[in-house]
C-alpha positions in Angstrom: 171.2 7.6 -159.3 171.9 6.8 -162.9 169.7 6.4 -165.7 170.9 2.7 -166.1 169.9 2.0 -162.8 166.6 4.2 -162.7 165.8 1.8 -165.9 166.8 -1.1 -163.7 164.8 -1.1 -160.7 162.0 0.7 -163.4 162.3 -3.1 -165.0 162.1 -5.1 -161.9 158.8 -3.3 -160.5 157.7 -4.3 -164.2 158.3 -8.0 -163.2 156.4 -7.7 -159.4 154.1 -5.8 -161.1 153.5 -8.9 -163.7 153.8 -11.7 -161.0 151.3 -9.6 -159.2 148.6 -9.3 -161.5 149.2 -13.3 -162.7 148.6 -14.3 -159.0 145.5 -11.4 -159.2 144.2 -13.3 -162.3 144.2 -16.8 -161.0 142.1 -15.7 -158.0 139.6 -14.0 -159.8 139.3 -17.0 -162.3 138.7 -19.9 -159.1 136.3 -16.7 -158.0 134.5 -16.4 -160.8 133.9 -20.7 -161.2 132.3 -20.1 -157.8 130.2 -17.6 -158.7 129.2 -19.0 -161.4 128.4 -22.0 -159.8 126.5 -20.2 -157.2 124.5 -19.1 -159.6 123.5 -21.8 -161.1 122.4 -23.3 -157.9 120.6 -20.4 -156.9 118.8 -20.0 -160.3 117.3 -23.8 -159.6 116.7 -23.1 -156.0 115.0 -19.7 -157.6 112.5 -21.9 -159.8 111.5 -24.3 -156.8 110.4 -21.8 -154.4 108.4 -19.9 -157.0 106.8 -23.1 -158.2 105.8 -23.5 -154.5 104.4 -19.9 -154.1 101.9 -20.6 -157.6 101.0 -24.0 -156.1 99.7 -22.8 -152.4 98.0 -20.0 -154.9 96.5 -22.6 -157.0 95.6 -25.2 -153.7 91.2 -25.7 -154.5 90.2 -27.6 -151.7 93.4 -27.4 -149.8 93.4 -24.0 -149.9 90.1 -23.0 -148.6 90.6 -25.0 -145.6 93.6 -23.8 -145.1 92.3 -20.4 -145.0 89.3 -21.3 -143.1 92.0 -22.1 -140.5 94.2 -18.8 -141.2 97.2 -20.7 -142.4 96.9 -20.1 -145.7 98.2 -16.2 -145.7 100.7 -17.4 -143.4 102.4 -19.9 -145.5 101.8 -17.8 -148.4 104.2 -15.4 -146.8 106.7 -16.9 -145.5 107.4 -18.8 -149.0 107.1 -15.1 -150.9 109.5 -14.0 -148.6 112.0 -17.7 -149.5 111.6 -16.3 -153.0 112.6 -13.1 -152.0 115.7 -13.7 -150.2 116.6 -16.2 -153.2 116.2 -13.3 -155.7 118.1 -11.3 -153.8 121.1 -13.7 -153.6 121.0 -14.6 -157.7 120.8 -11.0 -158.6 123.8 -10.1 -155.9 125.5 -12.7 -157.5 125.3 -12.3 -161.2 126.1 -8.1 -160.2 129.5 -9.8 -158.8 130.1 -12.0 -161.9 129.4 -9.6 -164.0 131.9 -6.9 -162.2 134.2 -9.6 -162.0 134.0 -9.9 -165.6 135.0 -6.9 -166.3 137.9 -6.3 -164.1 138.9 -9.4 -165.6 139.1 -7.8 -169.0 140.5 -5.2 -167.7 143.5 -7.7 -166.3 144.6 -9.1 -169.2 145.1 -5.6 -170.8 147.4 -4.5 -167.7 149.2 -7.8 -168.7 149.6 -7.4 -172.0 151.6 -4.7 -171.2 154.0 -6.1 -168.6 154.0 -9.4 -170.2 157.8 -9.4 -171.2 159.2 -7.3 -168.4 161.1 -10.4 -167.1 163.3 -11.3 -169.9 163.9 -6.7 -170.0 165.0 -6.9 -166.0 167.3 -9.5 -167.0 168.9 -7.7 -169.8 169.4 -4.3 -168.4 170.6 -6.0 -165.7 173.1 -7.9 -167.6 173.9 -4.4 -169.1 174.7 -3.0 -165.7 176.9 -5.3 -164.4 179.1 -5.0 -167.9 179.3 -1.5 -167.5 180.3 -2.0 -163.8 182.7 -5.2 -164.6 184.2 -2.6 -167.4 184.7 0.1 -164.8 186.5 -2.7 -162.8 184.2 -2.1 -159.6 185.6 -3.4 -156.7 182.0 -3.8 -155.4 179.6 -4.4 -158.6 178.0 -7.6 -156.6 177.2 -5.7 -153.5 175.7 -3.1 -156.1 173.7 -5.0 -157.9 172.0 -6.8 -154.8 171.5 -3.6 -153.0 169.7 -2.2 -156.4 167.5 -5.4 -156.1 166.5 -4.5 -152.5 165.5 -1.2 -153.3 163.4 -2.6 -156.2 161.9 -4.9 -153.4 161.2 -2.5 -151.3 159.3 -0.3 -154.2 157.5 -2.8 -155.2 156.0 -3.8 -151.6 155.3 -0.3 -150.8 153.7 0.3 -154.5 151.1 -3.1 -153.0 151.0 -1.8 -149.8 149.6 1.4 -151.7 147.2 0.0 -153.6 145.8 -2.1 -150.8 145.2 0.9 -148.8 143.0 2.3 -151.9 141.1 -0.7 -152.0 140.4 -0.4 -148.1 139.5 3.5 -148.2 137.0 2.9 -150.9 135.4 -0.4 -149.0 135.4 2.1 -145.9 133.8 4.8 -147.9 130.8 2.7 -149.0 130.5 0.7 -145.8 130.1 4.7 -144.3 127.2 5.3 -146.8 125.4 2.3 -146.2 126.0 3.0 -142.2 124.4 6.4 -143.0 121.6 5.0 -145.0 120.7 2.7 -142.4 120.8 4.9 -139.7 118.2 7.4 -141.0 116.1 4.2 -142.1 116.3 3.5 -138.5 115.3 6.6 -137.3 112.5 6.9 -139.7 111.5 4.0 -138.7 111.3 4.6 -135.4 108.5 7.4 -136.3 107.1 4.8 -138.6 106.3 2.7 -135.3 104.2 5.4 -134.1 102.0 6.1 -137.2 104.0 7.4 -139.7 101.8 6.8 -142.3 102.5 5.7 -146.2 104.9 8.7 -146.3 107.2 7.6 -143.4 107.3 4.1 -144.6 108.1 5.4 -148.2 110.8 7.0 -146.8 112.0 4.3 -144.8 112.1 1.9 -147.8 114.1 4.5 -149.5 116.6 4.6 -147.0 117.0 0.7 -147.0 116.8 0.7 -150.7 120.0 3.0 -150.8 122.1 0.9 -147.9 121.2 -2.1 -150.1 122.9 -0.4 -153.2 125.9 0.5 -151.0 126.5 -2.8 -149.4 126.7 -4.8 -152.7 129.0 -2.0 -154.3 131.5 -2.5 -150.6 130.9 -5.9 -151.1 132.6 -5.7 -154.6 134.9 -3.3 -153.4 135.7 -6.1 -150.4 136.9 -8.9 -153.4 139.1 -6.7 -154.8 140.5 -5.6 -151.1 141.0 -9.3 -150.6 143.1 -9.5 -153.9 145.3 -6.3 -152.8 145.7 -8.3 -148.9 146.9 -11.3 -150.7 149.7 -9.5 -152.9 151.2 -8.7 -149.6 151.5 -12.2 -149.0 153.7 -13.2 -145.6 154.4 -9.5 -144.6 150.6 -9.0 -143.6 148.4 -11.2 -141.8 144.6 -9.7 -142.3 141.9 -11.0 -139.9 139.1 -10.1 -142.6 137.8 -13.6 -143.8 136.2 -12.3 -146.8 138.2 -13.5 -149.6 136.0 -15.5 -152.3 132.4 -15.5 -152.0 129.3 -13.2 -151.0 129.3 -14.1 -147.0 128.8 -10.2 -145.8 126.5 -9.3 -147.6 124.6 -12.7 -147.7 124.1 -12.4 -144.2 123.1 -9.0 -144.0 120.4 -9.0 -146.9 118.8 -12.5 -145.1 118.5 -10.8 -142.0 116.2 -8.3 -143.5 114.5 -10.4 -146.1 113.3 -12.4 -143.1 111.3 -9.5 -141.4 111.9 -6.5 -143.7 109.7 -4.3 -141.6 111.0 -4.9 -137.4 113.2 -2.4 -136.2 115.5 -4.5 -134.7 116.7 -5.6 -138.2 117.5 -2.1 -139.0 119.1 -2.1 -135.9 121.1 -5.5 -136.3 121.9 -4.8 -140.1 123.7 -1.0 -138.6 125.5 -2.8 -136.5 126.6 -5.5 -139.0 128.1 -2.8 -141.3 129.3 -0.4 -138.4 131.6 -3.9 -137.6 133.1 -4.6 -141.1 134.1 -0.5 -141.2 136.0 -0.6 -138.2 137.6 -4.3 -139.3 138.3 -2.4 -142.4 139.8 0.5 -140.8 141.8 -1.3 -138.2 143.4 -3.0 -141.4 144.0 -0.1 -142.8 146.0 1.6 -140.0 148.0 -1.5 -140.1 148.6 -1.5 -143.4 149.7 2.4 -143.1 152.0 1.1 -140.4 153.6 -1.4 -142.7 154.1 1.3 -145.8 156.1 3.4 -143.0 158.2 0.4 -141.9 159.1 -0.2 -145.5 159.8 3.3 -146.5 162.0 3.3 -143.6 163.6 0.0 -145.1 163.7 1.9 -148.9 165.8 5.4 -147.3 168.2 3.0 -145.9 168.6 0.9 -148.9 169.0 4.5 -151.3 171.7 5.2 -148.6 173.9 2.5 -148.7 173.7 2.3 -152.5 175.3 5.9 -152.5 178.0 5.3 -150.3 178.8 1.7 -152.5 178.6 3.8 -155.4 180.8 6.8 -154.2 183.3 5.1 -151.9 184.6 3.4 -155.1 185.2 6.4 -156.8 
């Protein structure tokens, strides 16, 4: 293959690669309005549930019937734990707003740098088919179109790629959280027979670590989402976790709302254990597709070199 050409099909990945991160960017900016407005609700919701906690702590006569009656401690928990699982949610959410953030930066660096390749493919291609219409090519059209194939087919495999890093990182976390929870689980289990402070320490530790790990795989999900859609019609991903905090939303309430029971443990393992193997199944796929399009590449190269030498 030529130099010309290298440049070529060199130029066009430039132009994918721009289109690419464009399409990248305007997703993260509708995410990021969502966040953001997420936030905001969630910082109001915040202040009304801790303004109910100091008023049942405040209650005079109220309150000492109500604890005459032993509702008080009751309530009293159940709305420390509301302002618990609303914490949890506004700090979740300004961590992804503020990782969001910062990939964004990031962005508009990588398309600084690609930010003229269109008008370059367009005049190297130009270039190319002068050089070919001065060599009087009898097949400089079927050339040219094959040499945009093959720069097709680069550029899918180049997404397909990157989407497959995504995934093995989301996998990777979802794997430490898995492992986290499991020995919370089983120290939990000797926590139910009288562990002691030590056992429950440990425990908590545990749960403390899967907690860290789901909201990094939860980060690491968004930006899975954003490699998926690059692929656009040639994959079809049933992971429905594009925009928003849904998976790990669901996974902190569920032990917010009895931090202690086993069974939550238990639930929350196999919550995570799930989105690995969703994550891995889309990964296999996705390995499947890179071989297709390889395949697709060879045959491309091939045909380009018997265009190129059956005119010499």
């Amino acid at each position: 293959m030529d130099k010309l050409t290298e440049e070529l099909l060199i130029a066009q990945e430039n132009v994918k690669t721009h289109q690419r991160l464009e399409r990248e960017k305007n997703l993260m900016q509708h995410e990021l309005a969502d966040l953001r407005k997420k936030l905001a609700d969630t910082q109001t919701k915040l202040k009304v549930e801790k303004d109910d906690v100091e008023k049942l702590e405040s209650m005079s006569l109220a309150n000492f019937f109500q604890t005459v009656i032993g509702k008080k401690d009751e309530k009293l928990l159940e709305e420390k734990q509301d302002v618990a699982r609303v914490q949890l949610v506004f700090e979740q959410t300004s961590n992804a707003i503020t990782g969001l953030e910062k990939e964004s930066d990031m962005l508009e660096i990588r398309i600084s740098q690609v930010r003229n390749a269109a008008s370059n493919y367009e005049k190297l291609k130009q270039e190319k088919f002068d050089l070919l219409l001065a060599e009087n090519h009898p097949q400089k059209t079927d050339i040219l179109a094959t040499i945009d194939q093959i720069g097709q087919l680069e550029s899918e495999k180049k997404e397909i790629e990157e989407a497959l890093t995504a995934g093995s990182k989301v996998s990777a976390a979802l794997s430490r959280a898995e492992n986290a929870l499991d020995k919370a689980k089983n120290w939990g289990t000797v926590d139910m027979f009288g562990g002691g402070l030590l056992t429950t320490s440990i425990k908590h530790s545990h749960m403390d670590d899967a907690k860290a790990d789901v909201q990094e795989a939860q980060h690491l999900l968004r930006k899975f989402s954003f490699e998926l859609d690059d692929i656009g019609h040639a994959f079809d991903t049933d992971i429905s976790i594009s925009g928003g905090l849904t998976f790990a939303d669901y996974f902190f309430d569920g032990l917010i709302s009895d931090w202690f029971v086993q069974d939550k443990i238990h639930q929350s393992l196999e919550e995570v254990t799930s989105m690995n193997e969703k994550v891995r199944s889309t990964c296999d796929e996705l390995a499947h597709l890179f071989d297709e399009v390889t395949t697709l590449e060879d045959d491309a190269i091939k045909v380009l070199e018997k265009l190129i030498i059956a005119a010499k």
